[in-house]
Every structure is written in C-alpha cells, then in structure tokens.
C-alpha positions in Angstrom: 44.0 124.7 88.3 42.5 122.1 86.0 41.5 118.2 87.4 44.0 115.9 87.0 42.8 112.9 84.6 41.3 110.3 85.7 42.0 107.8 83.3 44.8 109.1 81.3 45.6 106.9 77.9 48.5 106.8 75.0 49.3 105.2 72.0 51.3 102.2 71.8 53.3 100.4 68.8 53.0 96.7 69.1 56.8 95.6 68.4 58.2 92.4 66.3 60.1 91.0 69.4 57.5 91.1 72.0 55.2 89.1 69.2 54.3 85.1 69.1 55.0 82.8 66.1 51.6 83.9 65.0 52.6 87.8 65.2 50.3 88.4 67.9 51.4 90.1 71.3 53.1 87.2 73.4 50.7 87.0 76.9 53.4 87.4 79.4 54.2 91.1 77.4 50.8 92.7 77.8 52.2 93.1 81.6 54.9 95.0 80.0 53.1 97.0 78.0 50.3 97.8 80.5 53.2 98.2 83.5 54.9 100.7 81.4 52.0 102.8 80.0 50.7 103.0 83.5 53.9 104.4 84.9 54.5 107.2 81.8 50.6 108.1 82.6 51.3 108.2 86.2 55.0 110.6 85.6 53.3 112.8 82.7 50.1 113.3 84.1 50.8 113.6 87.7 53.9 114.0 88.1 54.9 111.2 90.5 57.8 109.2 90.0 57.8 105.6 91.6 61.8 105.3 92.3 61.4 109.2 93.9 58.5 108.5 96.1 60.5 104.9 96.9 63.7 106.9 98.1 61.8 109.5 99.8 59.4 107.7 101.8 60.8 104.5 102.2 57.8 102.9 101.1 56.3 102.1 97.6 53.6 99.5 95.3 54.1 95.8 94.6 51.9 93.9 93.0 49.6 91.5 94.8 47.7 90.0 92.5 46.9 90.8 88.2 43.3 89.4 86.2 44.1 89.7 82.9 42.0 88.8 80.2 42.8 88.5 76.4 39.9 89.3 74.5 41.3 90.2 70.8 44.5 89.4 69.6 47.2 92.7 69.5 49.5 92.1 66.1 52.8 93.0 65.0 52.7 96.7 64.2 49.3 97.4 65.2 48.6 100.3 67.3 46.8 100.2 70.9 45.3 102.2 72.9 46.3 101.8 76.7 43.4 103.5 79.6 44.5 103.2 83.0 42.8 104.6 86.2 42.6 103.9 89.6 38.7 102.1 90.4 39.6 101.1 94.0 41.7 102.5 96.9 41.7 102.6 100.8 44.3 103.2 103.5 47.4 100.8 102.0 45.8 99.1 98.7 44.8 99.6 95.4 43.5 98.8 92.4 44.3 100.3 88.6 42.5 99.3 85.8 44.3 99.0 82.3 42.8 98.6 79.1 44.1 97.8 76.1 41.8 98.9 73.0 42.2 99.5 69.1 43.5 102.4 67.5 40.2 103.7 67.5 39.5 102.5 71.1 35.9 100.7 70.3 37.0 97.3 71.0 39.0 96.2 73.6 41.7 93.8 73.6 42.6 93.1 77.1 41.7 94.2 80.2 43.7 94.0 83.6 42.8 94.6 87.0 46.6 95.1 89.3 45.8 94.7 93.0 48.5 96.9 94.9 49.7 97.1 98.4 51.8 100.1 99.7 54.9 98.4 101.6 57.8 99.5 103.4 60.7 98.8 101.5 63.2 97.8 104.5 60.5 95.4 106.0 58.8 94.4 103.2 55.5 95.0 105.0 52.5 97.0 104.4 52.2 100.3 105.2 49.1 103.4 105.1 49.5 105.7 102.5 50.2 109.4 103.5 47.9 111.9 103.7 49.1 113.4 100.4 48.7 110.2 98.7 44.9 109.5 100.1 44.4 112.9 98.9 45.6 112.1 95.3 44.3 108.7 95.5 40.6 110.5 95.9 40.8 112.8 93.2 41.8 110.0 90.9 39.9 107.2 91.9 36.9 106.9 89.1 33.7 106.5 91.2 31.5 105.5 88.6 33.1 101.9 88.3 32.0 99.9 91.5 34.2 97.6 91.8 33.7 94.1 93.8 37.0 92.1 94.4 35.2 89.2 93.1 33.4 90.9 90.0 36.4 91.1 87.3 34.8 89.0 84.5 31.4 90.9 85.5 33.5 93.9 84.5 34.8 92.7 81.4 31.5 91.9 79.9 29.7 95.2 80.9 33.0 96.8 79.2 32.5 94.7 76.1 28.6 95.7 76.1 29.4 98.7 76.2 31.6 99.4 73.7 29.0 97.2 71.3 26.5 99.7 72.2 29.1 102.9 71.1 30.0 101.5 68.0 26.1 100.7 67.0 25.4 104.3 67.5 
C-alpha cells in the first residue's frame, strides 16, 4: 500500500466576496480558506471525516491558538496553492501547518501555524488520542521541520529563504 501524503495541497480560486476594497483576500478569510483546504486534504487523502470521528468517539480538535502571517497579497481571481501537514503532535495536541503559495507555489503568501487539542465533546476537556490516531498522527507528522512553540517567525523566514533559493535555480 502506498504512504499516505504528508503534506497534501490543492488549488484554490480566490472569490469576489471573500475580497477587500482593494480586491485582495480579506484577513479574517485566509482562516476559511486554510480551515477548509485542510479538512478536503484530510477527507480525500486520508479518509477521515471530523463530524464521523466526533460522533464515534465523542471526542474531536478545537483550535487553541493560529500564527498567521500575511506575506503577499491573494487577489480576486487569483489562484493559490494551499500545503498543509502536520509538523508537531504528542499524546492530545497538535500542530498543522498551512501554506498559502502562488499558482506556481514559489512564493508564499501566508503561512499559518493551528495549535490543536483533542477534547471530549461532553466535557469540553482534553483528552489522549487513540492508539489509531497516534499511529496516523506518526506517519503524517513531517520530521524534517523542527518545530519550537516559540520559533513561528523563525519558520517563516527559512520558508521565504528557501523558496528565494528554488526560484534562483
């Protein structure tokens, strides 16, 4: 059976009504955007559906805490590129890192780090992940980024760097 991927990406169309007076992508929609990419990545690629895994375990994500930085403005009708992968997890948190790129994916656009906790839904407090999950969680996490709770603008500029250094070669 083939890997899963770790960092799984699509296409997206920026729309008129998520746009600013200037025709650039409003701030409070890149959530939206990045939110709903990530769940499509996480349903097509491995087939895990939030509301399912909500009903049948009783427990689910929430969001404890987004970075977000806005690098390059995303217009009206432009095309993006949305990564996302998972570059931190342990027994009841993680961390998933979406980027927003170009068409072409050499220069990014935004980046966001969303913090995680796995919570019981009747109690509303956290909970460990099953064994399953940890098991997925693994596979998926991408080892090569080490992440540091504090180091998100670090991050962004060895990203930027590094796409520089792609698009020179």
């Amino acid at each position: 059976m083939p890997a899963l991927p770790q960092t799984p990406e699509t296409m997206h169309r920026i729309h008129f009504q998520d746009c600013d007076p200037f025709g650039h992508l409003n701030n409070a929609r890149y959530l939206d955007y990045f939110l709903n990419a990530r769940e499509d990545h996480v349903l097509e690629h491995y087939a895990l559906n939030m509301t399912e895994l909500a009903t049948k375990s009783g427990a689910g994500w929430v969001v404890a805490k987004h970075h977000l930085a806005y690098l390059r403005p995303a217009n009206h009708g432009e095309n993006v590129l949305i990564r996302s992968q998972i570059i931190h997890f342990d027994n009841s948190n993680l961390v998933v890192e979406m980027q927003m790129r170009d068409e072409t994916g050499s220069r990014l656009k935004a980046l966001l780090w969303a913090e995680m906790a796995f919570v019981k839904i009747a109690s509303a407090t956290r909970t460990d992940h099953s064994d399953k999950l940890m098991e997925l969680l693994d596979e998926l996490d991408v080892e090569e980024i080490d992440y540091d709770p504090d180091g998100f603008d670090e991050r962004v500029r060895r990203l930027r760097k590094e796409l520089k250094r792609e698009r020179a070669e």
